[in-house]
LUMVOPA-396336 format. One line per field, with one value per residue (C-alpha): residue number from 1; chain; x, y, z. Coordinates in nm, 4 decimals, padded with zeros to 6 digits. Layout:
N
num: [NUM_...]
cadena: [A_...]
xx: [X_...]
yy: [Y_...]
zz: [Z_...]
END
This chain:
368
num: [1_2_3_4_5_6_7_8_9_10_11_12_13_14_15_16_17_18_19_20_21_22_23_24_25_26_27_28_29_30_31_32_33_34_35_36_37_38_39_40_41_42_43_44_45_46_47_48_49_50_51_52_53_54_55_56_57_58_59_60_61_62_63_64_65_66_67_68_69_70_71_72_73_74_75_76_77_78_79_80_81_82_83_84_85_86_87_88_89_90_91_92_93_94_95_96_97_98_99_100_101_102_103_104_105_106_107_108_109_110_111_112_113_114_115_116_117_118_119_120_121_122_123_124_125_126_127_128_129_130_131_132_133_134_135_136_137_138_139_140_141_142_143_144_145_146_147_148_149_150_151_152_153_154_155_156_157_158_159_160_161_162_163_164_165_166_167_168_169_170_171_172_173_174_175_176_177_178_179_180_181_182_183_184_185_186_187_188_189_190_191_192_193_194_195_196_197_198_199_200_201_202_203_204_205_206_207_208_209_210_211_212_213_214_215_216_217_218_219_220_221_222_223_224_225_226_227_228_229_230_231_232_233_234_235_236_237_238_239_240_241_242_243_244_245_246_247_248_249_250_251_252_253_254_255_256_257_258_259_260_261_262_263_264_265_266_267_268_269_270_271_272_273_274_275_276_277_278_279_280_281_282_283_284_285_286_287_288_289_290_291_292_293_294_295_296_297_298_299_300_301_302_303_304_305_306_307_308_309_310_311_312_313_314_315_316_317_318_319_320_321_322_323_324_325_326_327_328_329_330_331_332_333_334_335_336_337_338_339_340_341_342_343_344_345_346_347_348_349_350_351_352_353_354_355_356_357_358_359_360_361_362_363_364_365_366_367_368]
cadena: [A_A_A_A_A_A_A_A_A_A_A_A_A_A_A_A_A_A_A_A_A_A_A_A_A_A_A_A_A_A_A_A_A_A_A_A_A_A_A_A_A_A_A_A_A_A_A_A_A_A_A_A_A_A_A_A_A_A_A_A_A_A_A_A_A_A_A_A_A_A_A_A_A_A_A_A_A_A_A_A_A_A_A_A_A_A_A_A_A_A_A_A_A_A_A_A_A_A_A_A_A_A_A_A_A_A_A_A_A_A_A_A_A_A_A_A_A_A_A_A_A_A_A_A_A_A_A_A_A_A_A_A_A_A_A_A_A_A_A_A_A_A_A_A_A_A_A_A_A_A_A_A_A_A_A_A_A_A_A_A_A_A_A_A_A_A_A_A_A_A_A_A_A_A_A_A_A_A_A_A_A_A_A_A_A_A_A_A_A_A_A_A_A_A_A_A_A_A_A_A_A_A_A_A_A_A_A_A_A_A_A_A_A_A_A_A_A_A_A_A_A_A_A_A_A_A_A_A_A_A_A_A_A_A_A_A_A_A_A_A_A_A_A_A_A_A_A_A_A_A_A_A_A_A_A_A_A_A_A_A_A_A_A_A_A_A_A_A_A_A_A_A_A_A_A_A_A_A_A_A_A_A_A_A_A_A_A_A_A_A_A_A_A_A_A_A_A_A_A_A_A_A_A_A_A_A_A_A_A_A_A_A_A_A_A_A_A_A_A_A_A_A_A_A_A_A_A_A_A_A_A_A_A_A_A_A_A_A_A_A_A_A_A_A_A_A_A_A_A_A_A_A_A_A_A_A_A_A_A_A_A_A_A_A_A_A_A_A]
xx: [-00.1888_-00.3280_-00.1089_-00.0577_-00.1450_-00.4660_-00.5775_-00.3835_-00.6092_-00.9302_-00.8327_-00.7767_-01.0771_-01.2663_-01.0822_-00.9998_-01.1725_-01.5111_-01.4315_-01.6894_-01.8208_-02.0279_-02.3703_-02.3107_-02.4612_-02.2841_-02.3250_-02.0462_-02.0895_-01.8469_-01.8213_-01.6657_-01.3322_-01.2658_-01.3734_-01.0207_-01.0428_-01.4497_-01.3432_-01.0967_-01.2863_-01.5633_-01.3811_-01.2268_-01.5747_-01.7316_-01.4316_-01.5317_-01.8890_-02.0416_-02.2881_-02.1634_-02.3423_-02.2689_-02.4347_-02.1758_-02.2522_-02.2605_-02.0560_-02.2591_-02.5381_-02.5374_-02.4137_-02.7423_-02.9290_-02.7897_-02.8211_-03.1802_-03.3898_-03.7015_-03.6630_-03.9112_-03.6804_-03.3917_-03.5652_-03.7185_-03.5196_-03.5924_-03.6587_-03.2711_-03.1637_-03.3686_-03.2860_-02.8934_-02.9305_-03.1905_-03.1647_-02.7514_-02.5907_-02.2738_-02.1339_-01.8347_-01.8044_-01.4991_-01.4181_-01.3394_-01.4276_-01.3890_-01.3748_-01.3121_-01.4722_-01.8175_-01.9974_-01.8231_-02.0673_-02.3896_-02.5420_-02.4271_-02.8112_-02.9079_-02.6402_-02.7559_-03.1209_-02.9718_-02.7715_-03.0671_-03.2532_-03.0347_-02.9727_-03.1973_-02.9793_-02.6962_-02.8468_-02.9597_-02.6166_-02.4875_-02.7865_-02.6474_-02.3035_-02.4254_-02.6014_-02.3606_-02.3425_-01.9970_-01.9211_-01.6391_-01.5180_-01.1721_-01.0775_-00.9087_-00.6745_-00.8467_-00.6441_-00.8935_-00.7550_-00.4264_-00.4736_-00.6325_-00.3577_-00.0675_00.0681_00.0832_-00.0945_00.1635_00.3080_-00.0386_-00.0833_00.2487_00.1187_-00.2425_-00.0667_00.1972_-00.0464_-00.2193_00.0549_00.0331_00.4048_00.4138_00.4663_00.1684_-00.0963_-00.3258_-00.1000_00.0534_-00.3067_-00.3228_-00.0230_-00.1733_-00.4611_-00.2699_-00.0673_-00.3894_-00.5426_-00.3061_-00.3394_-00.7148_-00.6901_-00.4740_-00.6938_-01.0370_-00.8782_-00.8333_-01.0918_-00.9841_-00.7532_-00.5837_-00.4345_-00.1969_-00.0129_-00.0162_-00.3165_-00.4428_-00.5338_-00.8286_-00.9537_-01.2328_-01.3591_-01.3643_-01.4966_-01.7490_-01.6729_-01.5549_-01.2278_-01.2223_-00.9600_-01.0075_-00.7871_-00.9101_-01.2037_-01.4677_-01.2052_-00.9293_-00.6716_-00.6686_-00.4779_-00.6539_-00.7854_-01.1256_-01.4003_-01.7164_-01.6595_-01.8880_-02.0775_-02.0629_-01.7267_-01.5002_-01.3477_-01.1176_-00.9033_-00.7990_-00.6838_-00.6824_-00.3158_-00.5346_-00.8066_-01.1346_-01.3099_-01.6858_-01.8526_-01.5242_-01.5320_-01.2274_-01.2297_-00.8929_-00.7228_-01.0390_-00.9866_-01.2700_-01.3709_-01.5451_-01.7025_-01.9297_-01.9367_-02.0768_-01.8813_-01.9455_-01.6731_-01.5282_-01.3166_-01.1790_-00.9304_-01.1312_-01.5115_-01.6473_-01.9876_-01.9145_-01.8158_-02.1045_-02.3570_-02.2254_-02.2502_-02.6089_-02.7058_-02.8719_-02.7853_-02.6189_-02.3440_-02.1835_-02.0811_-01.7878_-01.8875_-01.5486_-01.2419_-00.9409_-00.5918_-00.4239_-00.1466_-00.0782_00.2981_00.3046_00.1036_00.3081_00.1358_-00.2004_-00.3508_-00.6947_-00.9060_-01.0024_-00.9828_-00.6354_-00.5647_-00.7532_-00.4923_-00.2146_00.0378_00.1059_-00.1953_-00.5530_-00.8896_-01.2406_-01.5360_-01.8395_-02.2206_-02.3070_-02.1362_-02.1084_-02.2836_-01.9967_-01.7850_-02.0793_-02.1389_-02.5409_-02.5062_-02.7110_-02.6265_-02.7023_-02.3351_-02.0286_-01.7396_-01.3893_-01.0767_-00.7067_-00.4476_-00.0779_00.1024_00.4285_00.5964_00.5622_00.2290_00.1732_-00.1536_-00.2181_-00.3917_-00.5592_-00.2613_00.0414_00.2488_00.1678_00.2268_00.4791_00.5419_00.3378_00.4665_00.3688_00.5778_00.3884_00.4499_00.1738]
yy: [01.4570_01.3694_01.2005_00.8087_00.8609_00.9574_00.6415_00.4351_00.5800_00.4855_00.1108_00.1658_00.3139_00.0764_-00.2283_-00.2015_00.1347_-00.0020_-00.3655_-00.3032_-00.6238_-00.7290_-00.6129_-00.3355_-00.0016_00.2797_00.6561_00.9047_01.2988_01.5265_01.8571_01.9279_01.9928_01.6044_01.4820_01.3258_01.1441_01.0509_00.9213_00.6818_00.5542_00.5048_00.3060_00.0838_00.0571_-00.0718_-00.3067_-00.5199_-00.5137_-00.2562_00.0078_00.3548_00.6648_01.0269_01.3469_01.6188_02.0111_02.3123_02.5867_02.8223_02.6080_02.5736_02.9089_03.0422_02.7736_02.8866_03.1833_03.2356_02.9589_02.9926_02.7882_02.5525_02.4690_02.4369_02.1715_01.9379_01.6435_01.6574_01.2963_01.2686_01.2778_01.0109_00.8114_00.8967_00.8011_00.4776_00.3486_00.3238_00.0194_00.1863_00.5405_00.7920_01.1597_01.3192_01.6656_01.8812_02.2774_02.5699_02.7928_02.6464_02.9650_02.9759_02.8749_03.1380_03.3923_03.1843_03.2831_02.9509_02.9249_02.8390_02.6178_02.4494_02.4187_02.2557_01.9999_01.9018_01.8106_01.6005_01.4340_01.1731_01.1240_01.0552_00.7783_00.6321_00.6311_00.4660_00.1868_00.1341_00.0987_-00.1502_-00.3625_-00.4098_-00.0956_00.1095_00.4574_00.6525_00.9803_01.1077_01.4288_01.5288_01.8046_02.1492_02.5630_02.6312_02.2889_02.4209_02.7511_02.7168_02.4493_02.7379_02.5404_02.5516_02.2703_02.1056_02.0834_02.0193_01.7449_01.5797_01.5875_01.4568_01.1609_01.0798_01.0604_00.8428_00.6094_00.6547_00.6779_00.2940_00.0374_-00.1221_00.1243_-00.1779_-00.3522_-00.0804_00.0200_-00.3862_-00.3135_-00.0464_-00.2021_-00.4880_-00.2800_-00.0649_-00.4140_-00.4843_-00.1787_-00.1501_-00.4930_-00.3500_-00.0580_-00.3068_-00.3845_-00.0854_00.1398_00.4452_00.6767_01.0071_01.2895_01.5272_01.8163_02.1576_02.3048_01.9831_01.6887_01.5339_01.2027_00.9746_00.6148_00.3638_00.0607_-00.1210_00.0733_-00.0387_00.0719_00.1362_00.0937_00.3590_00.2071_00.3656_00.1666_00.4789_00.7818_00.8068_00.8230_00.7208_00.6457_00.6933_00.4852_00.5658_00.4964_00.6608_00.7492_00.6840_00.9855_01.0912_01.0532_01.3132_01.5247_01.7773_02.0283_02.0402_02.3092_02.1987_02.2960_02.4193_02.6038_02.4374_02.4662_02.4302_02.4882_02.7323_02.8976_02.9024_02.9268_02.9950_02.8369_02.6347_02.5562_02.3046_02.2363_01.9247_01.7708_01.4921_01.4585_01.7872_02.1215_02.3721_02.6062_02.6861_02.9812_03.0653_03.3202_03.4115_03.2492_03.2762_03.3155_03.0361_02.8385_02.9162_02.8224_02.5054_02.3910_02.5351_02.3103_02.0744_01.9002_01.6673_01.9003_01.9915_01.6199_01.3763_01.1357_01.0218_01.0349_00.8979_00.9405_01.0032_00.7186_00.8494_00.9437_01.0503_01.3792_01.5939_01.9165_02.0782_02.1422_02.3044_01.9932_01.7734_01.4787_01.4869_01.6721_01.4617_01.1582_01.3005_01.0777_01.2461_01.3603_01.3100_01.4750_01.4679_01.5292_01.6763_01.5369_01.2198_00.9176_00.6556_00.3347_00.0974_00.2351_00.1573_00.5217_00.6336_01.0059_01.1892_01.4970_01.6965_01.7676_01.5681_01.8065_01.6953_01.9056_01.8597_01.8162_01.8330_01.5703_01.5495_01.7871_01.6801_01.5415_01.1825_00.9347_00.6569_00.3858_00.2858_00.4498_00.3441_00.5728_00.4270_00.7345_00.9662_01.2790_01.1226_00.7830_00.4453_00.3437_-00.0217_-00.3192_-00.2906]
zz: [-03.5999_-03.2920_-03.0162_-02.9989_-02.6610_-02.7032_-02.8827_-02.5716_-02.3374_-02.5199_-02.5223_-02.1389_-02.0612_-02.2861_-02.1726_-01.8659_-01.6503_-01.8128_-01.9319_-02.2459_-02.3655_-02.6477_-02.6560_-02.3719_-02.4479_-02.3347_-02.3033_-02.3179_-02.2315_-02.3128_-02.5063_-02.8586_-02.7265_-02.6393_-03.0005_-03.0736_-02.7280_-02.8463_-03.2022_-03.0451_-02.7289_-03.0176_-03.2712_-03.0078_-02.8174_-03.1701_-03.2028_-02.8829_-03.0298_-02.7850_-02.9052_-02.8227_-02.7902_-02.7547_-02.5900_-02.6703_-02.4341_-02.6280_-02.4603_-02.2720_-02.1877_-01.8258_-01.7255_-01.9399_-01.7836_-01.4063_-01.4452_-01.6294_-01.5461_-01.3088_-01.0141_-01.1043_-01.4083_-01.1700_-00.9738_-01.2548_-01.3866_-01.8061_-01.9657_-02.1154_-01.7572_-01.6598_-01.9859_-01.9489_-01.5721_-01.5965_-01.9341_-01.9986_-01.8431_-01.9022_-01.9282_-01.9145_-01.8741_-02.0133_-01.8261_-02.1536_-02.0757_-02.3024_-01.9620_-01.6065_-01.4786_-01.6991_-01.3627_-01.1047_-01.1246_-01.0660_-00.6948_-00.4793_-00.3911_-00.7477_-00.7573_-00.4271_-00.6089_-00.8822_-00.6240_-00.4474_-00.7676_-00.8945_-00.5687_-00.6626_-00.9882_-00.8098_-00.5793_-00.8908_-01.0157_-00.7549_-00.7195_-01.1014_-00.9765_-00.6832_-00.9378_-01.1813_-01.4409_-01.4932_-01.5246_-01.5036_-01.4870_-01.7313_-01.8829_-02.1869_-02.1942_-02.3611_-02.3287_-02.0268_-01.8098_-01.8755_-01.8161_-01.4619_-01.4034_-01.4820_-01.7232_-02.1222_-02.3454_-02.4216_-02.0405_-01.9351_-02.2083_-02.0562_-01.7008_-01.7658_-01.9909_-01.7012_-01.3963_-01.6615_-01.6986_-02.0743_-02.0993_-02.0174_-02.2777_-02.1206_-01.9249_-01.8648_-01.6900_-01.5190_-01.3782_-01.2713_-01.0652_-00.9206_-00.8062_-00.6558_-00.4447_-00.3272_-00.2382_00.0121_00.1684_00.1257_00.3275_00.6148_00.6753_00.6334_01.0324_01.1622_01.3810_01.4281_01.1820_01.3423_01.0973_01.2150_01.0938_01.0172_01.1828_01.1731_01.4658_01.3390_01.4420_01.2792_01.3502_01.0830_01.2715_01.0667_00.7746_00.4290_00.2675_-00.1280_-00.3567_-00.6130_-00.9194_-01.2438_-01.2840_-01.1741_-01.2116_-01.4364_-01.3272_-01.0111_-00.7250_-00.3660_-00.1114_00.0753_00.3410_00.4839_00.8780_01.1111_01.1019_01.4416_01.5664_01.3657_01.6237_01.6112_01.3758_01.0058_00.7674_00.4379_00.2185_-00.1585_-00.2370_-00.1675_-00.5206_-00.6078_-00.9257_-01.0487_-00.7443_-00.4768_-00.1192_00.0111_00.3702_00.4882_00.8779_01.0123_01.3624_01.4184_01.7467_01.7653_01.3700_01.2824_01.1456_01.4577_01.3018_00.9580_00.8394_00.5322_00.4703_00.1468_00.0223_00.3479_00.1951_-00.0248_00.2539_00.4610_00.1422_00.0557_00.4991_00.5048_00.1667_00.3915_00.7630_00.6054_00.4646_00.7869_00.8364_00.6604_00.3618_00.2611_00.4663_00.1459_00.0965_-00.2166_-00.4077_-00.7169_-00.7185_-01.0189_-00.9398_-00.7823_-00.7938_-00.7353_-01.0724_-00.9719_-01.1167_-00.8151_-01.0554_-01.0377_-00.6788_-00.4771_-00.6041_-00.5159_-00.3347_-00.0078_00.0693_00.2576_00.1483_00.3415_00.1517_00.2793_00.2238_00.0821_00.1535_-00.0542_00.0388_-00.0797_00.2561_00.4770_00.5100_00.5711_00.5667_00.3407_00.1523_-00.1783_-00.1760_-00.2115_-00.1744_-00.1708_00.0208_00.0308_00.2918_00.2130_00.4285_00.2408_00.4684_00.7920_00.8203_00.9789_01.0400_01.3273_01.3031_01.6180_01.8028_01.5537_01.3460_00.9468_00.7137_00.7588_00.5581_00.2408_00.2656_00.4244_00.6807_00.6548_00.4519_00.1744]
END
């Protein structure tokens, strides 16, 4: 029997992460694993008089296609991804893997191929966005999240469903709640300049002027629960060593310590990926410099789960990504990458804002 919970997620995700309406047509991608999540984001879909569609991964796909395609195939876009991309007002993509690590063995040059290609996908995505079309981003609990998470199903199924709010006797309006309170900070930080993080092994500073604050609130990930802006490119300075395991495409790279000046990486260690590390800078020049500078809200995840969908959210702490920025902030770098890393701040950790103490081991010391 599958869990209640499951069917109270579809109606937030159709109702209120993607506000379906009559007429919409909408895409979702997933793989087998999430068809009791599929069947009830369907029926409820249909029920507001959308027209669903879905485009379901067979396991093993891309790690053959990685792994054994020419380069040429790496590099061309195939007429689905242009129709799933251009066509769709509307879509989701549902995280359900039958192995976390299927990609860990594919040379981090093919994968930076692959990246580049689809670079132009991306931008398109986020023209779509600009212009009125939704997507979001969930996941559905499968063995292989759980696994890579330490936990078993069932734990895993009880964590996924909390940071949800599912346990609520009304997600929808807990999420509204949500988004209120981010507002208010979202409008505090729309005045500020310049943000400094410190603590351990980390002094970083960025500038913020002129730049756009987000408040991320389950509408293009879910869950949610962060706050974020593009930086102006050129002025992160300093030091930052991020608290988890920096993970790309299955692959972990283990105590990252950054150096900025003037914008730009000009030093980055890692007590294991180093290679990794160095691929993923060397992707293009736009990969050594900050696209998203975002702290975390979501109390309700406590603990690092390997799945950035859920890690980067987690109240208490900060993340940078690398690469592109996203033009909603104001942010113009450019970047076949967009790589998110954490930094613990719940023990000790503390951020200014142009000068004044307003977070203090993971909590907001302001009134928002």
């Amino acid at each position: 029997m599958t869990d209640p919970r499951v069917r109270k997620l579809a109606q937030v995700l159709v109702r209120y992460s993607l506000g379906l309406e009559a007429g919409d047509h909408f895409l979702i991608q997933t793989t087998d694993l999430a068809t009791p999540l599929v069947q009830a984001i369907y029926r409820e879909a249909l029920q507001v008089g959308a027209f669903p569609q879905v485009l379901a991964q067979l396991e093993g796909l891309s790690e053959i296609y990685l792994k054994e395609a020419s380069e040429e195939q790496l590099r061309v876009l195939t007429p689905l991804d242009r129709v799933a991309f251009e066509q769709y007002q509307h879509a989701m993509v549902i995280h359900a893997p039958h192995n976390v690590k299927a990609l860990s063995g594919v040379d981090p040059r093919r994968l930076a191929i692959v990246h580049e290609a689809r670079r132009q996908l991306a931008d398109r995505l986020m023209a779509r966005i600009g212009q009125g079309g939704k997507y979001c981003v969930t996941l559905f609990p499968t063995q292989a999240l759980a696994q890579e998470a330490g936990m078993s199903l069932s734990d895993y199924q009880e964590f996924v469903f909390e940071a949800c709010r599912l346990n609520d006797d009304d997600p929808v309006a807990a999420w509204q709640e949500v988004s209120h309170r981010q507002q208010r900070l979202v409008e505090f930080l729309n005045g500020v300049k310049e943000m400094r993080v410190v603590g351990d092994g980390t002094d970083l500073t960025v500038s913020v002027a002129g730049r756009t604050w987000i408040n991320a609130d389950g509408h293009i990930n879910f869950p949610d629960g962060e706050v974020f802006t593009g930086p102006v490119e050129d002025s992160v300075r300093g030091t930052i060593r991020f608290s988890f395991p920096g993970i790309f495409q299955g692959q972990e790279i283990e105590d990252i310590r950054l150096r900025f000046e003037d914008g730009r990486v000009v030093q980055a260690e890692a007590a294991r990926g180093q290679a990794l590390l160095d691929a993923l800078l060397a992707t293009d020049q736009g990969a050594r410099y900050v696209g998203e500078f975002a702290i975390g809200t979501n109390e309700r995840i406590t603990r690092f789960s390997r799945n950035l969908l859920f890690d980067e959210k987690i109240g208490g702490t900060v993340h940078l990504a690398l690469g592109a920025s996203y033009p909603i902030t104001g942010g113009r770098n450019q970047s076949a990458i967009h790589w998110d890393m954490i930094c613990d701040l719940r023990q000790g950790g503390e951020i200014y804002a142009d000068g004044e103490l307003i977070y203090r081991d993971g909590k907001f010391l302001i009134g928002v």
